[in-house]
Structures are given as structure tokens and as C-alpha cells.
C-alpha beads as a LAMMPS data file, in Angstrom:
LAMMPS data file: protein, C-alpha beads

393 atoms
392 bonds

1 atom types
1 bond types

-500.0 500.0 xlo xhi
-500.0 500.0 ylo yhi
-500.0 500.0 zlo zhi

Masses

1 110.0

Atoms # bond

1 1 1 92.887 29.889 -357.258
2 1 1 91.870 30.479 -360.890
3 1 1 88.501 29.983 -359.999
4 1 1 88.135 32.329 -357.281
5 1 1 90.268 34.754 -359.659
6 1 1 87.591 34.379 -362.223
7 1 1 84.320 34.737 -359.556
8 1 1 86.413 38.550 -358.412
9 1 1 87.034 39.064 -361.903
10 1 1 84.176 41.531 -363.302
11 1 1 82.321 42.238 -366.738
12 1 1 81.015 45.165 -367.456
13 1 1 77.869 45.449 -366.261
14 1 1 79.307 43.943 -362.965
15 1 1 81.839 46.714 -362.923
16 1 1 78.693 48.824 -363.793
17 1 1 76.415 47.717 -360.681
18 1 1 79.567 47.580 -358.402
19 1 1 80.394 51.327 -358.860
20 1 1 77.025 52.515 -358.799
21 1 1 76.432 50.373 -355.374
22 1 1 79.168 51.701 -354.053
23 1 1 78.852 55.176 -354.814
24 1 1 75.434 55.266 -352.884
25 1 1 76.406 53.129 -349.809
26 1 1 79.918 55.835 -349.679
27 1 1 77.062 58.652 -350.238
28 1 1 74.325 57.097 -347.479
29 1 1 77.469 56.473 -345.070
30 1 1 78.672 60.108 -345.012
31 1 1 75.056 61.291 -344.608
32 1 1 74.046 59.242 -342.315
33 1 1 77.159 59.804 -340.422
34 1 1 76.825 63.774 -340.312
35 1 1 73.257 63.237 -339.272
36 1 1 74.191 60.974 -336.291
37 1 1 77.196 63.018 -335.127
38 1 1 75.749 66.133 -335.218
39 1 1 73.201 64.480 -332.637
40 1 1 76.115 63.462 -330.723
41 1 1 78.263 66.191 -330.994
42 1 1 75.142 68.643 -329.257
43 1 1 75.367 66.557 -326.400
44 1 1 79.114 67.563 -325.781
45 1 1 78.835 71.284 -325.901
46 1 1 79.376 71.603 -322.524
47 1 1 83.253 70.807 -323.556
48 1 1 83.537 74.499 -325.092
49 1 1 80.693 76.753 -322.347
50 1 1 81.039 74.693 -318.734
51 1 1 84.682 73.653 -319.317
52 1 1 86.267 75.968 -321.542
53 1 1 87.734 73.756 -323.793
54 1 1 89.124 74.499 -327.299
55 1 1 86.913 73.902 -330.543
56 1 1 89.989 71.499 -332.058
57 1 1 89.413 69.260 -328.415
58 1 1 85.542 69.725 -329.015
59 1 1 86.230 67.790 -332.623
60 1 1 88.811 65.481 -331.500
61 1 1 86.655 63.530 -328.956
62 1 1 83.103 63.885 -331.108
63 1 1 85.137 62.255 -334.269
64 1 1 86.753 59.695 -331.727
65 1 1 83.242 58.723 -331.172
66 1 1 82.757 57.855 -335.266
67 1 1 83.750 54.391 -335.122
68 1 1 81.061 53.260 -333.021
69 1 1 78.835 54.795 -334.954
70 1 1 79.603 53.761 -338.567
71 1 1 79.473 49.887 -337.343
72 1 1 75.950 50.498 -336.621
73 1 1 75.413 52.387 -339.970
74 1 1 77.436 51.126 -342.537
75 1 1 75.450 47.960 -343.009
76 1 1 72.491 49.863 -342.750
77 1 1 74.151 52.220 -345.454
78 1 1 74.901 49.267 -347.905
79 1 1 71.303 48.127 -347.299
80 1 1 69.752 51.305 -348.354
81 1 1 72.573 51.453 -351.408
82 1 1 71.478 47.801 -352.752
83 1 1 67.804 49.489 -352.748
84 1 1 68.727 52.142 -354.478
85 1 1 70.738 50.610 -356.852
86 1 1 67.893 47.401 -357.874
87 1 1 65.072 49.817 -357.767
88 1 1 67.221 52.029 -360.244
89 1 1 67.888 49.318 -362.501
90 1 1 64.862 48.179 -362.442
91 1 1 63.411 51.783 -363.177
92 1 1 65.634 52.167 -366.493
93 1 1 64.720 48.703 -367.677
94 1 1 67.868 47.839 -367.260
95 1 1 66.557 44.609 -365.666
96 1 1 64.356 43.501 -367.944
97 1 1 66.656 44.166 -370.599
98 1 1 69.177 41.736 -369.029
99 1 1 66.571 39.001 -367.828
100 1 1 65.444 39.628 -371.622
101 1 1 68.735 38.421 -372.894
102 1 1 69.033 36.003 -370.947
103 1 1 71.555 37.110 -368.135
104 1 1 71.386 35.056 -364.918
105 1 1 70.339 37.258 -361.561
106 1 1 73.612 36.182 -360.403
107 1 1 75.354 39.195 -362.793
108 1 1 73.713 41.538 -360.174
109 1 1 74.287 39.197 -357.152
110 1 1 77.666 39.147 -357.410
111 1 1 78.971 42.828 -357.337
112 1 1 76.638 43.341 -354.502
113 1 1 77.875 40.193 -352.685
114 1 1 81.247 41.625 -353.018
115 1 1 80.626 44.788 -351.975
116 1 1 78.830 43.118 -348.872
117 1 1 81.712 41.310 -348.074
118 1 1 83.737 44.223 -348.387
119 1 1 81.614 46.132 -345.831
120 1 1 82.117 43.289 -343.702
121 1 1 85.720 43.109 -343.475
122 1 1 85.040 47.335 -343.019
123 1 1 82.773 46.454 -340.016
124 1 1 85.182 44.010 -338.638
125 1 1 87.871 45.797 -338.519
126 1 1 85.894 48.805 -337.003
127 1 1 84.736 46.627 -334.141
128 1 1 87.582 44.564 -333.166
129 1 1 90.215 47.107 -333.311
130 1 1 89.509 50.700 -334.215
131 1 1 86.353 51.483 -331.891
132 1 1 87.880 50.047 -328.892
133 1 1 90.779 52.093 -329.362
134 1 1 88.784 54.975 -329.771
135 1 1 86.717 54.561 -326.639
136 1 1 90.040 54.699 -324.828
137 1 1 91.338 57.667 -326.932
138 1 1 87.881 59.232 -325.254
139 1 1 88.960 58.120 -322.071
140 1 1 92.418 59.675 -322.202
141 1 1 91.231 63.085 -323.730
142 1 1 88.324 63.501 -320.364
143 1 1 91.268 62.714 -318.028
144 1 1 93.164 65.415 -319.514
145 1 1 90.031 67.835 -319.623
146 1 1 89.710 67.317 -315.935
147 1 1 93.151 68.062 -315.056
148 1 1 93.199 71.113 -317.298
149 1 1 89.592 72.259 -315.640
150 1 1 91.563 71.688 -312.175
151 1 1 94.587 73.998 -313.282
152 1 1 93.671 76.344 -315.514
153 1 1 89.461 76.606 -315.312
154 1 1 88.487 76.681 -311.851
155 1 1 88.271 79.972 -310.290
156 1 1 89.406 81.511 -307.158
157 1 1 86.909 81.106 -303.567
158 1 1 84.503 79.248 -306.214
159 1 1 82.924 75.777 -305.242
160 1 1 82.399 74.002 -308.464
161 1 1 81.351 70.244 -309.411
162 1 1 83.726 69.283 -311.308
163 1 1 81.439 65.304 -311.711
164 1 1 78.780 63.810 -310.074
165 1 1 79.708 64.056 -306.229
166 1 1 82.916 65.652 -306.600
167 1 1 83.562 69.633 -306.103
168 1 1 86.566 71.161 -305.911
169 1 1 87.652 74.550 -304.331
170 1 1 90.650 76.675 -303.597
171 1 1 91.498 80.075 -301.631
172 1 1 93.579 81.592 -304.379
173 1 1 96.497 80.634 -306.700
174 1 1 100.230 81.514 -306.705
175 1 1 101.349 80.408 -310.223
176 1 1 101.050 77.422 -310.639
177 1 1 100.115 76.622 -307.270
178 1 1 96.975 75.987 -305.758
179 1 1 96.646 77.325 -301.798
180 1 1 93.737 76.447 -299.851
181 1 1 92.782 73.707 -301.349
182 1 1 89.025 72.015 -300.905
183 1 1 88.146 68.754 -302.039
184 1 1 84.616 66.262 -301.171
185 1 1 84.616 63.146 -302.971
186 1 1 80.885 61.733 -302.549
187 1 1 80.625 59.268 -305.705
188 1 1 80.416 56.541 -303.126
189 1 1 77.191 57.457 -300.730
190 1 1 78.933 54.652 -298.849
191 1 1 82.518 56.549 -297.697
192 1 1 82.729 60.023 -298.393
193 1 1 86.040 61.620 -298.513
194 1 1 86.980 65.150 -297.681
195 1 1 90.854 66.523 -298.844
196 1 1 91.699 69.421 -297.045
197 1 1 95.643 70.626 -298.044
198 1 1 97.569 74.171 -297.788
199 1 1 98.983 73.533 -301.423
200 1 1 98.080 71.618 -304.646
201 1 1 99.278 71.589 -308.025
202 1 1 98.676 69.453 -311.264
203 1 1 101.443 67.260 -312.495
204 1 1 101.870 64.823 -315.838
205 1 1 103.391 61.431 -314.779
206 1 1 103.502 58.102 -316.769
207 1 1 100.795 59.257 -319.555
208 1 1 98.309 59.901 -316.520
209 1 1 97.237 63.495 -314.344
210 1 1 97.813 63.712 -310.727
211 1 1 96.875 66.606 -308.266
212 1 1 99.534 66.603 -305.984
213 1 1 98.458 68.073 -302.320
214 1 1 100.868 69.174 -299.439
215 1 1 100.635 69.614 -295.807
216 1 1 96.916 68.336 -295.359
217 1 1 94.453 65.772 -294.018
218 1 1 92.119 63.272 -295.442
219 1 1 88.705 62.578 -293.684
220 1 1 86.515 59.684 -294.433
221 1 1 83.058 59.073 -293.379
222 1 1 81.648 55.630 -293.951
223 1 1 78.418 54.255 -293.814
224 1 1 77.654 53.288 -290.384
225 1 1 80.258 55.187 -288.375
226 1 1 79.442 58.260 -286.220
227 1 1 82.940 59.298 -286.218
228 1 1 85.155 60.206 -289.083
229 1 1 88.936 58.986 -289.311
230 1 1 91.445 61.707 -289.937
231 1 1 94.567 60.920 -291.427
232 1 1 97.242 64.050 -291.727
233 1 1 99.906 63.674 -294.696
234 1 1 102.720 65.714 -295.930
235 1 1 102.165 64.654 -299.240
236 1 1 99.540 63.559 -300.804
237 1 1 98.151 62.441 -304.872
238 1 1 95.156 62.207 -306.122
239 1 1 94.571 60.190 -309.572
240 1 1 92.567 63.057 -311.599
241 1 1 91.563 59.860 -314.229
242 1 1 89.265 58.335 -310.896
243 1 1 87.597 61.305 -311.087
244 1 1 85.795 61.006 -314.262
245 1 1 82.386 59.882 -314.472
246 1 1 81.776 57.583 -312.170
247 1 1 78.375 56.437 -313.925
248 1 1 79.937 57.077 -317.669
249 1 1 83.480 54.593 -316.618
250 1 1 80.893 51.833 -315.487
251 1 1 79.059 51.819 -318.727
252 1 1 81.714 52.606 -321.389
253 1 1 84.423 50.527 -319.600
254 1 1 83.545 47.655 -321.573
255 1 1 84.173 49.193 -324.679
256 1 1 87.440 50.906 -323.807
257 1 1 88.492 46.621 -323.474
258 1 1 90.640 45.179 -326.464
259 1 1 88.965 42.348 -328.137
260 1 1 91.653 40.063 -326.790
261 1 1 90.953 41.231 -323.332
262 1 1 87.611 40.403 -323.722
263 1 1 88.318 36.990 -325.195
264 1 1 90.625 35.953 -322.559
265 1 1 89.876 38.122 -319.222
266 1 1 91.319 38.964 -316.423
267 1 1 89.001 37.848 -313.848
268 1 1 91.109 40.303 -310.554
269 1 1 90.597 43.311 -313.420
270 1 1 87.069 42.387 -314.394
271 1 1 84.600 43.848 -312.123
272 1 1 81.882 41.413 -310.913
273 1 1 79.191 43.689 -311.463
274 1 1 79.784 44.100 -315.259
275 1 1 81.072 40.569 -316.206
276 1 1 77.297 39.992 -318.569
277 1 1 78.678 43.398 -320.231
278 1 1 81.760 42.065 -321.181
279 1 1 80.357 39.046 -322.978
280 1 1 77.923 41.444 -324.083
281 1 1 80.381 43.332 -325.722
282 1 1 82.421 40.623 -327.121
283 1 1 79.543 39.018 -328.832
284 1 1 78.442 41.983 -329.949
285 1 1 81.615 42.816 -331.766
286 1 1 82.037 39.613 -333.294
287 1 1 78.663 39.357 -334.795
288 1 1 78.163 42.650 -336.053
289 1 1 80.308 42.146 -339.337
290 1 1 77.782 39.393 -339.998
291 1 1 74.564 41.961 -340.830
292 1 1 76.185 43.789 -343.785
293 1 1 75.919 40.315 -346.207
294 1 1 72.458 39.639 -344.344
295 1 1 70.877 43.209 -345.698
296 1 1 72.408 42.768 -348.988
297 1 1 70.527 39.541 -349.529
298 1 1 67.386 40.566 -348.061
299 1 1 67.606 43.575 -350.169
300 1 1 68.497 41.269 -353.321
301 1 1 65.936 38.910 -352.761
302 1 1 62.989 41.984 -352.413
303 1 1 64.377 43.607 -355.765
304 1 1 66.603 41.453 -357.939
305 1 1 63.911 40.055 -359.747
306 1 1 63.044 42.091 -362.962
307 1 1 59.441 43.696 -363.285
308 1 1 57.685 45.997 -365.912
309 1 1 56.985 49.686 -364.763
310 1 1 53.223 48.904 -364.519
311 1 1 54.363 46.542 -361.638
312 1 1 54.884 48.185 -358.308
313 1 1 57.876 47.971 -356.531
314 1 1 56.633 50.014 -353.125
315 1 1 55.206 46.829 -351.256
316 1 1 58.780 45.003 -351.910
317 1 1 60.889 47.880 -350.521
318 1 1 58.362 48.143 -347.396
319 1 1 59.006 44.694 -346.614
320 1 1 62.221 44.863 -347.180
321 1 1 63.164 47.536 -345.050
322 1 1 60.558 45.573 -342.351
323 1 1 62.905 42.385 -342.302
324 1 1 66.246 44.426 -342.543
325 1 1 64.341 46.206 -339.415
326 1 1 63.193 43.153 -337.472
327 1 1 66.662 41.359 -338.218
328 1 1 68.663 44.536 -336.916
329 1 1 66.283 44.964 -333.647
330 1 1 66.472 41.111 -332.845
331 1 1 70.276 41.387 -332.996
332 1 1 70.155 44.365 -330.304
333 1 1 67.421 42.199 -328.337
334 1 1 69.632 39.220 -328.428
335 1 1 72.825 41.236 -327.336
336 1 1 71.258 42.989 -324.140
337 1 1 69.772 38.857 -323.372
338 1 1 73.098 37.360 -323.238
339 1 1 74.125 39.895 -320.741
340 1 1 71.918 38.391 -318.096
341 1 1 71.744 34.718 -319.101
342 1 1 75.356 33.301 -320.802
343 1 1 72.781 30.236 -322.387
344 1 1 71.759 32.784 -324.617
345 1 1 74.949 33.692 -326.648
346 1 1 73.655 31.927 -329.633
347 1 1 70.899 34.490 -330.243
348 1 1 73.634 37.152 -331.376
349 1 1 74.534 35.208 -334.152
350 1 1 71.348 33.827 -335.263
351 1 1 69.492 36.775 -336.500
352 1 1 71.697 37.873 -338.723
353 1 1 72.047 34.027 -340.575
354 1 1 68.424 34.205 -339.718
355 1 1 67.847 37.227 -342.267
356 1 1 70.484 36.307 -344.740
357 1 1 69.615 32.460 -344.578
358 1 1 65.636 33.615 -345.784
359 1 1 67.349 36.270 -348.380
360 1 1 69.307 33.292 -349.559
361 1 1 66.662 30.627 -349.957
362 1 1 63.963 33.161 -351.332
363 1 1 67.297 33.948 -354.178
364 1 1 67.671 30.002 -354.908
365 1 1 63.528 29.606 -355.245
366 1 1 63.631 32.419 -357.631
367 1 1 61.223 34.345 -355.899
368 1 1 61.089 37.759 -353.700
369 1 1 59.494 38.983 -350.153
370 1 1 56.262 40.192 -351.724
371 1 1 55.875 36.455 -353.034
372 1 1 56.524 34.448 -349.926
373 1 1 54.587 30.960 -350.277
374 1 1 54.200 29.560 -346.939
375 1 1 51.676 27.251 -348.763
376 1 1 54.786 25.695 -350.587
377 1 1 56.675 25.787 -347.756
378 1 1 54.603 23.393 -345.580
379 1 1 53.328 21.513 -348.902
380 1 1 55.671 18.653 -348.047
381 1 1 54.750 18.091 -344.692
382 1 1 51.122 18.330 -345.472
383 1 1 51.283 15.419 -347.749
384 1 1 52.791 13.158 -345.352
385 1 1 49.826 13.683 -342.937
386 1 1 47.289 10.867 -343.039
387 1 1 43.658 11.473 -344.740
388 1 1 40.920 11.611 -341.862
389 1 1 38.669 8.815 -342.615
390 1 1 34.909 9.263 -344.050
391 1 1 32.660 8.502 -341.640
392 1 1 30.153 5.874 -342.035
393 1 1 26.578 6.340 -342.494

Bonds

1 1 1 2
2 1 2 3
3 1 3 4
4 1 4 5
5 1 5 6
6 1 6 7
7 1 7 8
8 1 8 9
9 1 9 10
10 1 10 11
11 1 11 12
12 1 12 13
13 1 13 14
14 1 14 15
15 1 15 16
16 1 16 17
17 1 17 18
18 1 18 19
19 1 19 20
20 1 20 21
21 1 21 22
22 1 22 23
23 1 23 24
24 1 24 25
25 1 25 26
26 1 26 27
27 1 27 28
28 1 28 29
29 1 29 30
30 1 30 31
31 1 31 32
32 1 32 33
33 1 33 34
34 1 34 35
35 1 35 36
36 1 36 37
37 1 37 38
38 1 38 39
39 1 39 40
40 1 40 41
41 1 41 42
42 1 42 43
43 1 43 44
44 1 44 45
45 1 45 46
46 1 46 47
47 1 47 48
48 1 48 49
49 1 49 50
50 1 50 51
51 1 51 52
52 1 52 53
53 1 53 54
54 1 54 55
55 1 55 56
56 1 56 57
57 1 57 58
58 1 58 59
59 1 59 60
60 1 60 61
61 1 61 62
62 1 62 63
63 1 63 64
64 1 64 65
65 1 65 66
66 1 66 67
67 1 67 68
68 1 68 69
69 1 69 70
70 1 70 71
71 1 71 72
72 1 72 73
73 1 73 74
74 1 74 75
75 1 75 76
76 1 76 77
77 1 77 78
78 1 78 79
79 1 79 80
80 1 80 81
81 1 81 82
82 1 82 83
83 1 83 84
84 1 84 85
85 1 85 86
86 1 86 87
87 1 87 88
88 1 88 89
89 1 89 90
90 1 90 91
91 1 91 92
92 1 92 93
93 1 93 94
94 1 94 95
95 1 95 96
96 1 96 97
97 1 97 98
98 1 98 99
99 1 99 100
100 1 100 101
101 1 101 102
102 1 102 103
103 1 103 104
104 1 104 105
105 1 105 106
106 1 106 107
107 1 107 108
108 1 108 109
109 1 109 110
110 1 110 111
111 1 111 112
112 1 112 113
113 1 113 114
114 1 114 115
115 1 115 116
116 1 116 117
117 1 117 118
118 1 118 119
119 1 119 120
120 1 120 121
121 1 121 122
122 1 122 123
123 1 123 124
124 1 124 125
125 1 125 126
126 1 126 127
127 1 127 128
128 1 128 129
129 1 129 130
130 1 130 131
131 1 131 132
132 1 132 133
133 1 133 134
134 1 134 135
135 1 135 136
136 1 136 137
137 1 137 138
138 1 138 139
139 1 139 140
140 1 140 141
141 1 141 142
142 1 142 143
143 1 143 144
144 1 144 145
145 1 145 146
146 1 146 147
147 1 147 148
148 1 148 149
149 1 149 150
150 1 150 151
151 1 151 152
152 1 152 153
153 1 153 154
154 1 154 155
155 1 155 156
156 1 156 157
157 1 157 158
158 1 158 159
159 1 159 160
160 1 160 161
161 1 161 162
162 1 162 163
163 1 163 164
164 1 164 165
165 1 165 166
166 1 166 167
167 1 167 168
168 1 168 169
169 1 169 170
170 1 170 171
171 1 171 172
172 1 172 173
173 1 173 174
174 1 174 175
175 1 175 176
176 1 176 177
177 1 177 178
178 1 178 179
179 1 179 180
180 1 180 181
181 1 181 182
182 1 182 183
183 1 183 184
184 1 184 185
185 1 185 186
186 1 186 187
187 1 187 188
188 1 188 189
189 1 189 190
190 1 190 191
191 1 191 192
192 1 192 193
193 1 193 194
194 1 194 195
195 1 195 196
196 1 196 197
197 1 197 198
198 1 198 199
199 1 199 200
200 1 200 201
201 1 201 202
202 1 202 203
203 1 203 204
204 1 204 205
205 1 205 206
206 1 206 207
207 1 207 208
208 1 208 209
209 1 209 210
210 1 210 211
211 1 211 212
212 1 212 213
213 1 213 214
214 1 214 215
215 1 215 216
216 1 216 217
217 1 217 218
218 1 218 219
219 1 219 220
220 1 220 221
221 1 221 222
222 1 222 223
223 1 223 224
224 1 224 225
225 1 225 226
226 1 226 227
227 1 227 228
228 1 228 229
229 1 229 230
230 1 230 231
231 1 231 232
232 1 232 233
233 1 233 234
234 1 234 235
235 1 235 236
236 1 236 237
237 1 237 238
238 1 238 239
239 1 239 240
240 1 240 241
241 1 241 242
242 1 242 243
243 1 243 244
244 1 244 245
245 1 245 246
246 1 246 247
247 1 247 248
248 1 248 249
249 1 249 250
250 1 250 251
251 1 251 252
252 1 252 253
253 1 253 254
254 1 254 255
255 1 255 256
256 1 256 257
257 1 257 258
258 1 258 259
259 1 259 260
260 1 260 261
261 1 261 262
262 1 262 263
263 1 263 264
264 1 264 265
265 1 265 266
266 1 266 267
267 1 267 268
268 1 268 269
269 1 269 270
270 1 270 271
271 1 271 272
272 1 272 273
273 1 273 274
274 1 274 275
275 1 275 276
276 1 276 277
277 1 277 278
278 1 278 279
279 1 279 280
280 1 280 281
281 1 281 282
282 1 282 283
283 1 283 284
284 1 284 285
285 1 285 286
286 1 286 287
287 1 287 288
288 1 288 289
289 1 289 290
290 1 290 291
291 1 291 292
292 1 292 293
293 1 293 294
294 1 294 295
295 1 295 296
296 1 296 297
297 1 297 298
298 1 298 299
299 1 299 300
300 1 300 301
301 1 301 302
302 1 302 303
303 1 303 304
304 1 304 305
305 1 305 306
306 1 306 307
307 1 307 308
308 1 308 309
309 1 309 310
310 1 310 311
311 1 311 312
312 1 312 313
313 1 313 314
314 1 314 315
315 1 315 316
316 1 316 317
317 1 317 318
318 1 318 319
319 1 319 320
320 1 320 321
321 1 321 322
322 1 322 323
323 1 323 324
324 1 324 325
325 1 325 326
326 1 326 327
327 1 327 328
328 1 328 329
329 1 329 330
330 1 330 331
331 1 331 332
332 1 332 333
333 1 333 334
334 1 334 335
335 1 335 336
336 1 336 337
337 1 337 338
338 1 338 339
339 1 339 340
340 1 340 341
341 1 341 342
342 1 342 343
343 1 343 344
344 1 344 345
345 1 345 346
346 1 346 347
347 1 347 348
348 1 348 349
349 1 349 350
350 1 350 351
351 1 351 352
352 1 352 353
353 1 353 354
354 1 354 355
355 1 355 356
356 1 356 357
357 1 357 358
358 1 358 359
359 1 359 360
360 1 360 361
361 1 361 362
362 1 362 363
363 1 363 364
364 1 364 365
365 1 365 366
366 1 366 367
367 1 367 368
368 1 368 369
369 1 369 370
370 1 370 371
371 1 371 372
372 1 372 373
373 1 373 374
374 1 374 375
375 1 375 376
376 1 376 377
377 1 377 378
378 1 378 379
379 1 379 380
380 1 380 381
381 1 381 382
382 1 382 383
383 1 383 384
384 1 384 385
385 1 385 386
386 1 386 387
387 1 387 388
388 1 388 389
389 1 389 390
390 1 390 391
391 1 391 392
392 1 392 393
């Protein structure tokens, strides 16, 4: 215990490089961030003209969607951040001045290994709790929008799509109540559904929307059939939360599943078609807090080494950011792999020990990215090799 007290315990220029470190990654987060979102947030306009929603609904679901995107940034964040903070060292001479008097690199490793570790408890967190949560916040928020667009935005003798193969239309409305009520349900080309009642009216029941219809009939057309069944009711209701997306549910269902449920699913609730995005998702989520320590020591082993201000630094940053790229990309490769082919799991987790692993050994040889040796690398296999023999005149 004392000497894990004593590695968390820092000096003063650790204290120094740790706040300055994480000043910039708290900095390139929130920029970053704002940058993405906005992005985002352009795409859901359509909440406040098409569906009339309110600008405090407009913010709720855009900053539900945060989570998912500061897993993806904040290592990238603290990557830029340990840049920053070496090539600003570096710049000052603060580095030389400490290499100079004989401080080992590992007074700048450590605060940034910290931090690192830090961010990866952050990302963690983020991807096994929070974001799933959020995604389901999302969920919950669109089933309310639809039932509110049902009750309150529709108008009167007007045919509207309310999602892709649904539209919705009524006569006229008494209060509360819907007369003349229209609805075709085409979302599966294979059995279309037409609702036909004299009444309808919204209702909240267990934390979910229903339209509730009276006196009407159902017809449904399948694929195949010349004739449509009819089936009368004198009540009938509809789940307004099966009407969202039907392409949007398929792809963010995975998501809106807890990290347990993906650990230990439910094979009747797991739909066969998106069983390689489940383990998609899971792996995903557990190897993403691995990339945040990765970029720090790529980022360490491209800058930590002190050089004079005649020396460029431009070629190690470049690199750098190359490797932190190629890393990041073969994670995503890796991810959307294992969906097809289960053999294949192991590739989410080996390009990020890949990329710290080589930020790790280039530390312990002393050297950086710009100085890669692959001549000393393969040095000790060449030597083992037998000599060719001279030939013989």
C-alpha cells in the first residue's frame, strides 16, 4: 500500500505536468464535443419544424446523445492534450532543463499515465453504463414525440407520415378525441395493415403511449394472398413505441441493451438477425476504455524525449498522430469483423495493446517514432542465420 501511495503521490513538477495535461484534454474535450454535437444536433431539426416540438425537448435528446460521443473523443482528447503538453515543454526548455539535471523521463510519464488511467475509468464508465442508458432515454423521449405528434400535431382531413410506411389521418377532433380515424401500417412490404375506427384517443399506461381505437376494423394484406382478412373490434390499442423507426430500432437497439444483457442474453429477446451486433457492441464497449492509455504512450514515446529548438519536432507529431490514427481505425475495422465472424473477437482488443505495447517498448529502448530501428529489431535474428558459403574457384 505504501508503495502505491508513494507512485500517486506527486512532486511538483508532476503536479505541474498533471494540471497542465489536464487542463488541455478538459479544453480539447469540450471543443471537440461542441463541434461534434452541433453536427448532430442539425440532423434533428426536424424535432422543432416537421414535429413541432419544444426547443428544451430539441436539447434533451441531442445532449442524451453526448455519451456516445465523448467515448469516441475523450481518448482522442487526452491524445491531442499529451501533444500539447510534451511539445510545450519541450518548447520552453523545460525538457532539457530536466534531462539536464538529471530527472528520469518517468517524472513526465507518470502524471500522464495517471491521467490516462483516469480517462479510462471516464471511458468505462461512459460505455458500460451511462451511454446505454442514454440510448434508451432517446428511445423513451421519440415514443413520447410520436404520441404527442398523434394528439396534439396532426391536423384535421390531413394524411401525414408520421415514419417510414406509416401515415396517419383523421376526419376531425372532439377534444380530446379523435373521429374518423385512418391508419396504413406498411413497414413490413410483407403484411400491410390498414386501421380503420370511428374514435381514437392517446392514453399513458405503464411508462408507455397507446392509441386507443373504438368501433373499427383491422385489414391485413399479406404477401401472397389476393384477399385481405378483416377483423371488426370494439376496442382496439395500438403500441405508439412500434411505431418508431423501424430502420433506426434495428440499428440502435443494440445500444439501448445493458452491458449485462449483452453479457448474458436472452436468446427468445435477441433477434436472430442482429445477434453479430450484439457481440459487436459488447466488445466494443469493453475495449474502448483500453485506447485512452494506448494514445498516451504513443504520444509519450513520439515526444518525451528532450530535444534542442534547432531540432524539429513536426515529423514526430505527424507520426504520432499516424499511429494514434491507424490504431483507432483498426479498432473500428476489428469491431465491424467480429460482427460477421465470432473467431475474430480478439482483434478488438489487440489494436489498442498493439499501439500501447509499441509506445511502451519504444519508452523502455529510450527512443521515439521518428527513430524506429527495425535494423535493431531483427539484429538478433540475423545473427543466428548461417553464413552462405564462398564458392570455390
Amino acid at each position: 500500500m505504501s508503495r502505491a501511495w508513494r507512485f500517486l503521490r506527486f512532486g511538483l513538477i508532476e503536479r505541474y505536468v498533471f494540471r497542465m495535461a489536464l487542463a488541455a484534454t478538459i479544453v480539447c474535450t469540450l471543443v471537440l464535443t461542441a463541434v461534434i454535437w452541433v453536427t448532430q444536433a442539425l440532423r434533428e431539426l426536424d424535432l422543432l419544424t416537421a414535429k413541432g416540438q419544444t426547443i428544451l425537448m430539441f436539447l434533451a435528446i441531442t445532449g442524451l446523445t453526448l455519451p456516445a460521443l465523448v467515448t469516441i473523443i475523450g481518448p482522442v482528447a487526452l491524445f491531442i492534450a499529451c501533444i500539447f503538453t510534451l511539445n510545450k515543454l519541450n518548447s520552453d526548455s523545460e525538457l532539457i532543463v530536466m534531462s539536464a539535471a538529471g530527472a528520469p523521463p518517468s517524472i513526465i510519464l507518470k502524471p500522464l499515465a495517471i491521467l490516462a488511467a483516469l480517462c479510462c475509468i471516464s471511458v468505462a464508465a461512459m460505455t458500460i453504463y451511462v451511454m446505454p442508458a442514454s440510448f434508451r432515454g432517446v428511445r423513451d423521449l421519440f415514443t413520447k414525440i410520436q404520441a404527442d405528434v398523434i394528439s396534439n400535431i396532426v391536423k384535421e382531413g390531413q394524411f401525414v407520415t408520421l415514419d417510414q410506411g406509416v401515415v396517419f389521418h383523421y376526419r376531425e377532433r372532439a377534444g380530446q378525441t379523435l373521429r374518423g380515424v385512418f391508419i396504413q401500417d406498411r413497414r413490413d412490404p410483407e403484411k400491410v395493415s390498414v386501421y380503420i375506427a370511428e374514435r381514437g384517443q392517446t392514453v399513458e399506461a405503464n411508462g408507455s403511449s397507446y392509441l386507443i381505437l373504438e368501433k373499427g376494423s383491422v385489414q391485413r394484406i399479406s404477401a401472397g394472398q389476393r384477399d385481405a382478412s378483416v377483423v371488426a373490434f370494439d376496442r382496439y390499442a395500438i403500441d405508439l413505441s412500434e411505431m418508431a423507426a423501424a430502420v433506426e430500432a434495428a440499428y440502435q437497439k443494440p445500444r439501448e441493451q445493458t452491458t449485462w444483457e449483452l453479457l448474458f442474453p436472452d436468446p427468445s429477446k435477441q433477434p436472430p438477425n442482429l445477434v453479430g451486433r450484439y457481440r459487436a457492441e459488447l466488445h466494443d464497449r469493453l475495449s474502448s476504455p483500453l485506447y485512452p492509455l494506448a494514445f498516451a504512450l504513443i504520444a509519450f514515446a513520439a515526444l518525451g524525449t528532450a530535444r534542442t529548438t534547432r531540432q524539429g519536432r513536426g515529423v514526430s507529431i505527424a507520426i504520432a498522430i499516424l499511429t494514434m490514427t491507424l490504431v483507432r481505425g483498426a479498432g473500428f475495422v476489428a469491431v465491424a469483423a467480429i460482427g460477421n465472424n465470432p473467431a475474430l473477437v480478439p482483434l478488438a482488443y489487440l489494436a489498442p495493446i498493439v499501439g500501447g505495447g509499441l509506445g511502451s517498448w519504444l519508452i523502455w529502448r529510450g527512443g521515439d517514432l521518428t527513430r524506429f530501428d527495425l535494423g535493431a529489431l531483427i539484429a538478433p535474428l540475423t545473427r543466428r542465420l548461417p553464413r552462405p558459403a564462398a564458392a570455390s574457384s
